[in-house]
C-alpha positions as CSV (number, residue, x, y, z in Angstrom):
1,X,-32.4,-34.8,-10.8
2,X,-34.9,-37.8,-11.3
3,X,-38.6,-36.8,-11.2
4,X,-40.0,-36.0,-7.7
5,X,-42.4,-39.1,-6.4
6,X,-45.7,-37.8,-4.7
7,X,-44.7,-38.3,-1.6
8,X,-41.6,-36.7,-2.1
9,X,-43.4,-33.3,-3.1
10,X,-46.1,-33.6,-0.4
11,X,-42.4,-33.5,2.3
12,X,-41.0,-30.7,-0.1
13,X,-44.7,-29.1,0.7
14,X,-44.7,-29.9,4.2
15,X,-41.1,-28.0,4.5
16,X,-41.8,-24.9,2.7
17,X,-44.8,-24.4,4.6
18,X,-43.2,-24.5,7.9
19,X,-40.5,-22.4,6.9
20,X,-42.5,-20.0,5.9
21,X,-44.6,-19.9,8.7
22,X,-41.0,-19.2,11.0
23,X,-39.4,-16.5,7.5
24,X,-38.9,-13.7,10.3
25,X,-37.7,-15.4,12.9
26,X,-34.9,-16.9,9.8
27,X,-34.2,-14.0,8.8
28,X,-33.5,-12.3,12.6
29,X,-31.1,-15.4,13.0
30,X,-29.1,-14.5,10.0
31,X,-28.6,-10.9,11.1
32,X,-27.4,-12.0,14.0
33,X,-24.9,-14.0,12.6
34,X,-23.9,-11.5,10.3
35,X,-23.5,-9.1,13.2
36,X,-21.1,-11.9,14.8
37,X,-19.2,-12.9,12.4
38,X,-18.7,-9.5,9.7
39,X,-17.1,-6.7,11.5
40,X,-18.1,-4.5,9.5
41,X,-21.7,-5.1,10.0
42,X,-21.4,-5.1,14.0
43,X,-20.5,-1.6,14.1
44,X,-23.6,-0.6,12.6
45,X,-27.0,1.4,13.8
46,X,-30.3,-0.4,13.2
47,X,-31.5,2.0,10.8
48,X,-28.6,0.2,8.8
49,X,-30.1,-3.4,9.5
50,X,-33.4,-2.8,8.8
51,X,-32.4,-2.2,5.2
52,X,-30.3,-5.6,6.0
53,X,-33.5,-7.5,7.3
54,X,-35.3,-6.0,4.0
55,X,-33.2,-7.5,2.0
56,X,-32.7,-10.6,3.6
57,X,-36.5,-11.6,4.2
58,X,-37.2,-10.4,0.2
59,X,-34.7,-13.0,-0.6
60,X,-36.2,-15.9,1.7
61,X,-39.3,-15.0,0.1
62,X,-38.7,-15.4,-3.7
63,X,-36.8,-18.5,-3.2
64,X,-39.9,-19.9,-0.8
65,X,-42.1,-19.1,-3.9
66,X,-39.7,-20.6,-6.7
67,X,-39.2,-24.0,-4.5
68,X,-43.0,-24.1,-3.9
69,X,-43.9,-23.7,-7.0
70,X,-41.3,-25.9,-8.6
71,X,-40.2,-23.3,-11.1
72,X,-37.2,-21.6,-12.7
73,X,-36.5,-17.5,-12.0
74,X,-35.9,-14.3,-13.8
75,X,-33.4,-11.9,-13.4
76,X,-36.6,-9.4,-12.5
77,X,-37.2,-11.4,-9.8
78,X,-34.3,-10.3,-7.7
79,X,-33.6,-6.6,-9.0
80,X,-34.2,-5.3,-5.6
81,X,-31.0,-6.9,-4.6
82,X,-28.9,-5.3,-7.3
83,X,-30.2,-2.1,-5.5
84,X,-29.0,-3.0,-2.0
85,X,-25.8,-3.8,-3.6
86,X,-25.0,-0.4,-4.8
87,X,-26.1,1.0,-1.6
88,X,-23.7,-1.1,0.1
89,X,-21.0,0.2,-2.5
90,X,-21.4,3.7,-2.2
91,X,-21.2,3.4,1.3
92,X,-18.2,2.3,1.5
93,X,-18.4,-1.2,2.0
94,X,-15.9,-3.9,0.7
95,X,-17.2,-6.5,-1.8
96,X,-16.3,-9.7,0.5
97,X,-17.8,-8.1,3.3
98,X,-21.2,-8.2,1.3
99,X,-20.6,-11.2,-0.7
100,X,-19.8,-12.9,2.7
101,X,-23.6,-11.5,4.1
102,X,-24.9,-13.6,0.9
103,X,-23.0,-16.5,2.4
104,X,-24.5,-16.4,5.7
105,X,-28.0,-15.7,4.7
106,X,-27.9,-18.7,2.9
107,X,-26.5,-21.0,5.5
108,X,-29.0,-20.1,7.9
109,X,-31.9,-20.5,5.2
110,X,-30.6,-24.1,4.9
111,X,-30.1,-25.1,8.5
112,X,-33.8,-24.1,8.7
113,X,-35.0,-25.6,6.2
114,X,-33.0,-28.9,7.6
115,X,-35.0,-28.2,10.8
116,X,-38.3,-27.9,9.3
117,X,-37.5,-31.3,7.9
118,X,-37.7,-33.2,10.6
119,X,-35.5,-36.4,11.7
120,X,-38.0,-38.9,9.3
121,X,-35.8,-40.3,6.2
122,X,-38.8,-38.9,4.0
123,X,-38.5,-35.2,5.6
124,X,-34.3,-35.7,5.2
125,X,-34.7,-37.1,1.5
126,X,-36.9,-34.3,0.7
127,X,-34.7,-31.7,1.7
128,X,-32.2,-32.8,-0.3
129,X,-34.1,-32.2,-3.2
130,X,-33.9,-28.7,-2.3
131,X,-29.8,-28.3,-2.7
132,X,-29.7,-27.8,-6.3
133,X,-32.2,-25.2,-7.1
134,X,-31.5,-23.1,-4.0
135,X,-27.7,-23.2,-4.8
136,X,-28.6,-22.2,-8.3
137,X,-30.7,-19.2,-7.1
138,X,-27.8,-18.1,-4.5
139,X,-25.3,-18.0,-7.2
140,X,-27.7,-16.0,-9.8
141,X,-28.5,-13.6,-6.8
142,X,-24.9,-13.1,-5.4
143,X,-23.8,-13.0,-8.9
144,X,-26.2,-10.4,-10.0
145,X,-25.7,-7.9,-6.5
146,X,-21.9,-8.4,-7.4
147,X,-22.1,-7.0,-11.0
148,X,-24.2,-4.3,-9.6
149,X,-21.6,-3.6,-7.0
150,X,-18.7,-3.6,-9.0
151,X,-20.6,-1.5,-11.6
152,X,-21.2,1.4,-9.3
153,X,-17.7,1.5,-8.1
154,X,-16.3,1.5,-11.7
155,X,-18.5,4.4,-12.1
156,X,-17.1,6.1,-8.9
157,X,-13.7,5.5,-10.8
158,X,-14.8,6.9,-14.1
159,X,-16.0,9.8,-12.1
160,X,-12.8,10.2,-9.8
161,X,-10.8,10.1,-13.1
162,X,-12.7,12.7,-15.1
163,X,-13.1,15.4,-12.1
164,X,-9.3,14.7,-12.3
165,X,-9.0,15.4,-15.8
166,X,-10.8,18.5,-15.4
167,X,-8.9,19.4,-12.9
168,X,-5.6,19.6,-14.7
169,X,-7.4,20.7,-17.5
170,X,-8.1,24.0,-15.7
171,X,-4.8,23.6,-13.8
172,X,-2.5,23.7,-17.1
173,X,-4.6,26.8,-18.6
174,X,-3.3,28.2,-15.2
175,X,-7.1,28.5,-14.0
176,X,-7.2,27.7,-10.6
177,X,-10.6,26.7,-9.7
178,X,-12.8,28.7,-7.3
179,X,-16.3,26.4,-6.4
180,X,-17.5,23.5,-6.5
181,X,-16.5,19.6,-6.9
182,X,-13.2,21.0,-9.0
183,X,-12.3,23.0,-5.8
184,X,-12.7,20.5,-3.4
185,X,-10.7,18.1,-5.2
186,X,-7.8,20.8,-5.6
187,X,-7.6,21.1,-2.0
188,X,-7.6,17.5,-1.6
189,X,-4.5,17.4,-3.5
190,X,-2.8,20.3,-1.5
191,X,-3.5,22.3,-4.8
192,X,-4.3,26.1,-4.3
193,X,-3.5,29.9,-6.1
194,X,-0.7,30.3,-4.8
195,X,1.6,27.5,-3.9
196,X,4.9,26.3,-5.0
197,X,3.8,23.1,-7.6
198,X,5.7,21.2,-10.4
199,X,5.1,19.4,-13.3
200,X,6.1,15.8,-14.1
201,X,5.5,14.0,-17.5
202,X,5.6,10.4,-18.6
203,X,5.2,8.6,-21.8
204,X,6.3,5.2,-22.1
205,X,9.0,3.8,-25.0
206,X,8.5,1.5,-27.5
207,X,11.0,-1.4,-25.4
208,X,8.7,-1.5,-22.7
209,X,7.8,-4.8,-21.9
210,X,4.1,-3.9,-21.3
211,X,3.7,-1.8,-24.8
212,X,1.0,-2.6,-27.3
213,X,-2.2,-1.8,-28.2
214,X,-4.2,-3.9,-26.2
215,X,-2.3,-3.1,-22.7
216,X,-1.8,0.6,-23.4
217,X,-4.2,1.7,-20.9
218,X,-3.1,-0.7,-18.7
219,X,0.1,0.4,-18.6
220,X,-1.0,4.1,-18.3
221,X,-2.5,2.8,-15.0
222,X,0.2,1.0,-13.8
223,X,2.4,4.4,-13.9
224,X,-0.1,6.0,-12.5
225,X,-0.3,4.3,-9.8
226,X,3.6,3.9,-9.0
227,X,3.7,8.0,-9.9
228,X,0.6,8.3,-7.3
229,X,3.3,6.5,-4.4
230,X,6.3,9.1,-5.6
231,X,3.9,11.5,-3.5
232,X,6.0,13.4,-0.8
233,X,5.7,12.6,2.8
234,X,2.6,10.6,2.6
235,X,1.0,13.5,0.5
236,X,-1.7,12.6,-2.3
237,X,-0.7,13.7,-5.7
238,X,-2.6,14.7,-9.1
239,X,-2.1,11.7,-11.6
240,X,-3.5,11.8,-14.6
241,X,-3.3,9.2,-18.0
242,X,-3.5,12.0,-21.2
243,X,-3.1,12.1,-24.1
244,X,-0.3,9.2,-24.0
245,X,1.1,10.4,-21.6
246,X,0.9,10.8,-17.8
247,X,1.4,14.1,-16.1
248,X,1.5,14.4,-12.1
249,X,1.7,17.6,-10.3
250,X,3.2,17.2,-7.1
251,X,2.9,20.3,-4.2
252,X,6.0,21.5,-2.5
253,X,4.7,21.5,1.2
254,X,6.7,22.5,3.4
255,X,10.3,21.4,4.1
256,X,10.4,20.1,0.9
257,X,12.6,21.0,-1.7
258,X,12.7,20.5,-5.3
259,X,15.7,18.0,-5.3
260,X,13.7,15.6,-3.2
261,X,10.7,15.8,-5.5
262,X,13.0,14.6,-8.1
263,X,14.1,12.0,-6.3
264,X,11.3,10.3,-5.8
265,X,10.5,10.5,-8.7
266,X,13.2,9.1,-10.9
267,X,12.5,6.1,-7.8
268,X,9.3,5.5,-9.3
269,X,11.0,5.3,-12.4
270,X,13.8,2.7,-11.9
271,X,10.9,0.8,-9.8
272,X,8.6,0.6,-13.0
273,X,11.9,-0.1,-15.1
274,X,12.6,-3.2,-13.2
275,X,9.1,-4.4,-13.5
276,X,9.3,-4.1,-17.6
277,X,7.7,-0.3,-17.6
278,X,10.3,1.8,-19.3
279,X,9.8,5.5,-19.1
280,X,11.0,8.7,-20.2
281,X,10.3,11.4,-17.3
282,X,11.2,15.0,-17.8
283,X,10.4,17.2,-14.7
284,X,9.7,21.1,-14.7
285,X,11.3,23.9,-12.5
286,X,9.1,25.2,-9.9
287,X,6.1,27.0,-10.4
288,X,5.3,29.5,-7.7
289,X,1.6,29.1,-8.2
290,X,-1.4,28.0,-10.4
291,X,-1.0,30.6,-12.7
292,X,2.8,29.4,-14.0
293,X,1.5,25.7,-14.2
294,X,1.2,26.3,-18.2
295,X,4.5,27.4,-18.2
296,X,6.2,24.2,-15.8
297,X,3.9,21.9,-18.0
298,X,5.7,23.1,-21.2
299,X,9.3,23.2,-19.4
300,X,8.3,19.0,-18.9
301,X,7.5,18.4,-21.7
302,X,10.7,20.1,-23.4
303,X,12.6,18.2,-20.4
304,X,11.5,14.9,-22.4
305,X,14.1,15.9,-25.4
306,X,17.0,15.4,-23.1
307,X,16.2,12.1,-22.2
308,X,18.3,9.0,-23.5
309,X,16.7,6.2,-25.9
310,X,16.8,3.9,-23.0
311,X,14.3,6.2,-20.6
312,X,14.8,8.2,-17.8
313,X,14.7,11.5,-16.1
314,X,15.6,14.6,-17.3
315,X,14.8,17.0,-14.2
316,X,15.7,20.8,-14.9
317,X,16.1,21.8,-11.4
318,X,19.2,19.4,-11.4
319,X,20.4,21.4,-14.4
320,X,23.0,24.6,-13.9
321,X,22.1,26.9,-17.3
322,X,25.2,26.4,-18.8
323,X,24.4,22.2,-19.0
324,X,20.7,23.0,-20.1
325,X,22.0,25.3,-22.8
326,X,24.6,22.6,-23.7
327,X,22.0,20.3,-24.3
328,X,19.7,22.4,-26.3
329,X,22.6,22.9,-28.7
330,X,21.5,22.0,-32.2
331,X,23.6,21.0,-35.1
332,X,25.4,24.1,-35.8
333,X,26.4,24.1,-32.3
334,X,28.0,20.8,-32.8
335,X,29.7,22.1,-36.1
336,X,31.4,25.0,-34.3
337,X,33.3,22.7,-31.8
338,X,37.3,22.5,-32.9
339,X,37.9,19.2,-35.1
340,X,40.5,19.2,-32.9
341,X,38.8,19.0,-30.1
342,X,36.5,16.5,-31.3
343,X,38.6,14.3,-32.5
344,X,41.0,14.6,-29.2
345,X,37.0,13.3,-27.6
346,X,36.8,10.9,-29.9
347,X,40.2,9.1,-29.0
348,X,39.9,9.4,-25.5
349,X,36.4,7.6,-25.2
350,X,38.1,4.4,-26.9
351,X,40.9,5.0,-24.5
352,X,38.8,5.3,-21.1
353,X,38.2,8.8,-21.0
354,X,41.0,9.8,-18.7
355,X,41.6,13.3,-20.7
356,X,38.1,14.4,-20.6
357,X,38.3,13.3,-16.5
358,X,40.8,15.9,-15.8
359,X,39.0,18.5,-17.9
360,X,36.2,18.4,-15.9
361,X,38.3,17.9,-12.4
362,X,40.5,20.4,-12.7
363,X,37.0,22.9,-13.7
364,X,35.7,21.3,-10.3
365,X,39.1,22.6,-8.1
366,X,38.7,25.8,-9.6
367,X,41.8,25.3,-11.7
368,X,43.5,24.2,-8.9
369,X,45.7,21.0,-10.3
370,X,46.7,19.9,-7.4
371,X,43.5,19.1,-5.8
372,X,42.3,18.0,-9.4
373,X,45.2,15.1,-9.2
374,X,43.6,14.1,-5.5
375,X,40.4,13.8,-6.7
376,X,41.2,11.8,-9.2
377,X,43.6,9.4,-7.6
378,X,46.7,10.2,-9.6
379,X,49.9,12.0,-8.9
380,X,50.2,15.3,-9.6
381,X,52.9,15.0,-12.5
382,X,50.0,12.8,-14.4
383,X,47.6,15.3,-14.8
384,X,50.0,17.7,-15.5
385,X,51.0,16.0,-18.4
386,X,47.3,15.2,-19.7
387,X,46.9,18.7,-19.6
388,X,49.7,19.8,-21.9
389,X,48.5,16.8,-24.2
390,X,45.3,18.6,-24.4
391,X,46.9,21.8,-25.5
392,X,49.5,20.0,-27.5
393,X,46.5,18.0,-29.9
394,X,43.4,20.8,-29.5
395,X,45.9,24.3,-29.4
396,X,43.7,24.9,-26.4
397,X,45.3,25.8,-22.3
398,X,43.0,25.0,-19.9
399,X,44.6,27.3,-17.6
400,X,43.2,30.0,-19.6
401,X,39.3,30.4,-18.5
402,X,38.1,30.9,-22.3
403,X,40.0,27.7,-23.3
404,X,39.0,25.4,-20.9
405,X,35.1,27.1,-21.2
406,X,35.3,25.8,-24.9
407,X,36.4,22.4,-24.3
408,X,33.8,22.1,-21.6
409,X,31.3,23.1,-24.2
410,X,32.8,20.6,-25.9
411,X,32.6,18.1,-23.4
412,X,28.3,18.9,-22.7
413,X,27.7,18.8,-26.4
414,X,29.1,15.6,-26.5
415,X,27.3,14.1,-23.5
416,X,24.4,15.2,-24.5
417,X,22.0,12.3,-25.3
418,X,21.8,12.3,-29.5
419,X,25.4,12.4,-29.5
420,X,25.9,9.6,-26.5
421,X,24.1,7.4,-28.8
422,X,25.9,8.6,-32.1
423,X,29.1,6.9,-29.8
424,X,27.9,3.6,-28.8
């Protein structure tokens, strides 16, 4: 702005003066307004406001000073508003709520000052003068309270997330905590000595679309949070980001069963799949109680190993023993199985699979060929006859329990995901 005339600073005087002369009466204006028009602030007691009216006459104040005396300010100046602001934070107030406050303290500052100026084109000229440095000082002040605000609630976060961590900490050396902050948190989470929990682990794969170094944590957050929504019924859940991986511990309350933990589950993992978050989710058996959550924390992790290249979940309470023993099989496992038999596998998949179909449909019946042939759409005298090909080209009968066992073994060492991908 061009240099103020004389007369222009005697009106700039004049204003000040008389604005400071009616400062309370401002400032009982603007916490009416803020009262009116934040709903928020209407529903609260006086002992609340005075802190408001504090704050509000402290900033009419310093900026009376700064215009009077034609000067810039320091950040010193207005540290008593970077208090307020983290008051306001921890209790509970949202950021727009207070940032709109800022917004109607200074709109009522102005209108005053507009009246102190008078209807004379010198009082209206000098007043304008005024815009500039008082928007200045609003946007330092509003600026600094909203630093200070968001900086107390990232520290609320920091702390949430390591009472968390210390939580399953304690949780996965099967220590169920007995006082204190790590208690309370427990029971917020449904968490206690003796209920039915399990275990759920995430790590992300390399073809994730959000992968990298510098979105890593990210990432971790973002499952996090859709892992925090698989909660049961409405019920929070213990997330936590570790070690590269995330690990949730959901309660079985009651009515619910394990199948429908798992559920949800691999729902928050086709949900993150479709957004470009590709994970591998292995989920434990139940443990009855804090003291086997070591145990269900190892079972997910080993869950993980069953898991295809392209992600998934690998939940063990889905699993009979005889397809979790098939896919723990190792290489000498694989070597056992018939040439035969693995060549018979081997042709059908490049023919559709129709032989391996009937395998496992006429397990299903209970050797009952009949009802194999219905379930499979075909007439009886066609799965007859894949049947005798199987013996014919394998030497094995699958009417015979401890032929059709081996090429069912067969079959699961197969499927299993190493030898899926060996396949394609």
């Amino acid at each position: 702005m061009p240099p103020l005339t004389e007369q222009l600073r005697r009106e700039r005087l004049r204003i000040l003066c008389a604005m400071k002369e009616r400062v309370e009466h401002v400032t009982e204006s603007a916490l009416a307004v803020m009262r009116a028009e934040i709903p928020a602030y209407a529903v609260q007691d006086e002992h609340f406001f005075e802190d408001v009216r504090h704050q509000v006459l402290s900033h009419y104040r310093v900026q009376l000073a700064l215009l009077a005396g034609e000067r810039s300010f320091a950040s010193e100046e207005v540290a008593f508003s970077r208090a307020a602001a983290m008051r306001r934070a921890r209790e509970g107030f949202a950021l727009e709520d207070y940032i709109s406050a800022f917004r109607v303290g200074r709109q009522v500052f102005w209108e005053a000052l507009r009246d102190c100026a008078g209807p004379s084109a010198a009082g209206q000229d000098a007043v304008l003068t005024l815009v500039a440095p008082l928007m200045r000082y609003m946007d330092f002040a509003s600026t600094q309270a909203a630093q200070a605000y968001l900086e107390f609630q990232q520290h609320v976060v920091a702390d949430a997330d390591r009472e968390r961590r210390d939580l399953l900490e304690q949780l996965l050396a099967g220590h169920m905590p007995t006082r204190g902050p790590l208690l309370a948190a427990a029971q917020a989470y449904g968490i206690a000595a003796h209920v039915p929990m399990m275990v759920v682990v995430a790590v992300g794969l390399d073809g994730a679309r959000h992968g990298g170094a510098d979105t890593a944590a990210e990432s971790g957050y973002i499952t996090s949070a859709a892992i925090s929504a698989a909660g049961v019924r409405a019920a929070r859940v213990l997330v936590v980001v570790r070690h590269g991986e995330v690990v949730a511990v959901p309660v079985l309350r009651t009515g619910t069963e394990p199948d429908e933990i798992c559920a949800r589950f691999e729902e928050a993992q086709r949900h993150l799949a479709r957004d470009g978050t590709v994970l591998a989710m292995g989920i434990s058996t139940v443990a009855r109680g804090a003291a086997e959550l070591p145990r269900a924390y190892q079972e997910a992790r080993a869950a993980l190993e069953f898991v295809p290249s392209g992600g998934g979940v690998a939940a063990l309470p889905r699993l009979s023993p005889f397809q979790y023993l098939a896919l723990r099989a190792d290489a000498i496992a694989r070597q056992l199985v018939d040439p035969r038999i693995s060549a018979l596998l081997d042709d059908d998949v490049r023919r559709g699979g129709a032989l391996a179909a009937t395998v496992r449909a006429f397990a299903d019946a209970d050797l009952n060929l009949r009802l194999a042939a219905e379930r499979l759409q075909v007439h009886h005298n066609t799965a007859h006859y894949r049947l005798r090909r199987i013996e014919e080209r394998t030497g094995r009968n699958p009417r015979r329990i401890a032929d059709l066992l081996e090429l069912l073994v067969a079959l699961a060492i197969r499927d299993a995901p190493w030898e899926t991908e060996d396949v394609q």
